[in-house]
N, C-alpha and C positions, 0 to 999 in steps of 0.2 A: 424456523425463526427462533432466534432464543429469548427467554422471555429477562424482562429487567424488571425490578422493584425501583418505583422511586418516590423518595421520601417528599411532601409536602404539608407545608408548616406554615404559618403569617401569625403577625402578632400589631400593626398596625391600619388603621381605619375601620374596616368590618371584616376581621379576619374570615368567619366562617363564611361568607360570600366571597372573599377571597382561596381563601385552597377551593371551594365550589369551582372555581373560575378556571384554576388555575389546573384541576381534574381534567375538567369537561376541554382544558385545551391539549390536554397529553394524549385525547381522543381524537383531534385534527393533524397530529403529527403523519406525513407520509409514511407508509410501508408500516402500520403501526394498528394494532390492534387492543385495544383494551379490552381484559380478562376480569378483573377484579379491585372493588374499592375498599378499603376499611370504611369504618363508623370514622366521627371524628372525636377525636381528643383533646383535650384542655393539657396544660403542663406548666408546670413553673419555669421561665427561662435560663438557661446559664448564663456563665459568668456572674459578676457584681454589677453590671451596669443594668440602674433602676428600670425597668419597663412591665409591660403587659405582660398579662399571661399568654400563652404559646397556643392556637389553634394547629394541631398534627394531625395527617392521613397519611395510610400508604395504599398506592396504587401498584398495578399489575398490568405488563404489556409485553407485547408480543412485537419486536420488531426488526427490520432488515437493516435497521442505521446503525453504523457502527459506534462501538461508545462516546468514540471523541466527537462523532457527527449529533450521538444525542443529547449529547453535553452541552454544547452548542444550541442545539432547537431549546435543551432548557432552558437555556441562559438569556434565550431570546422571550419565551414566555414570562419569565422572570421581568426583564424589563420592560415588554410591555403593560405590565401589571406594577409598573411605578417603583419596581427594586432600583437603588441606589447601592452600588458597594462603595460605602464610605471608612472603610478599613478600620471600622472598629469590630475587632472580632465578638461573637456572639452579642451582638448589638441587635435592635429591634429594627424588621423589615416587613413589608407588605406582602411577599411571595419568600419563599425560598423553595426549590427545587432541589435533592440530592438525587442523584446516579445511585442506590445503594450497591446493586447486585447487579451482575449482567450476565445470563446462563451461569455456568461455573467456573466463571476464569475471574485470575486476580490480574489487577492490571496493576501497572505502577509505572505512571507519567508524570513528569511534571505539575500536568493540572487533572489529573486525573487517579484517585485512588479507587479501587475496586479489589471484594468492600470496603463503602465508605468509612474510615477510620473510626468514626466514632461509634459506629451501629452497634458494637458489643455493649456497650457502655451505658447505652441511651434507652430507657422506659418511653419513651414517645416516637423511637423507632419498633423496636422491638414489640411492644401489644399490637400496635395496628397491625404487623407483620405478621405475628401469629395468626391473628385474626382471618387473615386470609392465606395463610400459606402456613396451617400449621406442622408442615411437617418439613420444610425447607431446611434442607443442610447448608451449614454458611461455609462457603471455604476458609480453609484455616482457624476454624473456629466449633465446627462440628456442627450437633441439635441444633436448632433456635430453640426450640424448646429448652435448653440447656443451660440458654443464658437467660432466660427472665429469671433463675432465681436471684442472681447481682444487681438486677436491678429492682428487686421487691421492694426497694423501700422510698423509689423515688413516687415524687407525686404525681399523679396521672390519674386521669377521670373522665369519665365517656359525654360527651357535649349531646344531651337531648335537647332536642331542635325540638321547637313547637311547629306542627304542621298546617 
């Protein structure tokens, strides 16, 4: 089974109960095993459009679903957890779900990039990533360990949780 990385982020109602939510359901997916979680992360959001700060994990799983089919289970946990795609790019949402990696293949579909386009770029993909997969080669892009130095200087911060 090959394993996928996928990114999970909220930034509206109680974000960190939500990626919690949103974890613990990428655990109920058929044929699908989860390997490993990040800590969670706080991050400034992109874009210009005013909102919250960014709750980020990256999760780790092992599964038999093919990408398009788990892009799809995303999209579904997604909506059950109150996402709206209201076509404002990097706008504030409840869940978000990214596919980043799936084994070592690059995809390129329509609705489907693999890796996700933005992961070289992004300090709130990339730490939690290391964090669990420090030695992960990204296709087409080499280390991971290689690109956190471009994104050294975005803001990113470890969300300790009171137990």
């Amino acid at each position: 089974m090959p394993e996928a990385y996928i990114g999970v982020g909220g930034n509206m109602g109680d974000p960190v109960a939500t990626v919690r939510s949103g974890i613990a359901a990428l655990a109920e997916l058929p044929e699908t095993i989860p390997l490993a979680t990040s800590m969670l992360y706080r991050s400034s959001p992109l874009g210009s459009v005013p909102q919250p700060d960014f709750i980020n994990a990256v999760a780790a799983i092992r599964t038999r679903l093919t990408p398009l089919a788990l892009l799809s289970r995303l999209q579904s946990i997604e909506h059950r957890h109150g996402r709206v795609r209201h076509g404002v790019r990097w706008g504030p949402r409840t869940l978000d779900l990214d596919l980043l990696l799936y084994g070592h293949r690059r995809i390129s579909e329509d609705i489907l990039t693999v890796p996700h386009p933005g992961l070289p770029e992004r300090a709130f993909v990339l730490y939690p990533l290391h964090e669990i997969a420090p030695h992960l080669e990204i296709p087409g892009h080499g280390p991971l360990a290689g690109l956190l130095e471009a994104v050294a200087g975005q803001r990113i911060e470890i969300v300790h949780e009171e137990k």
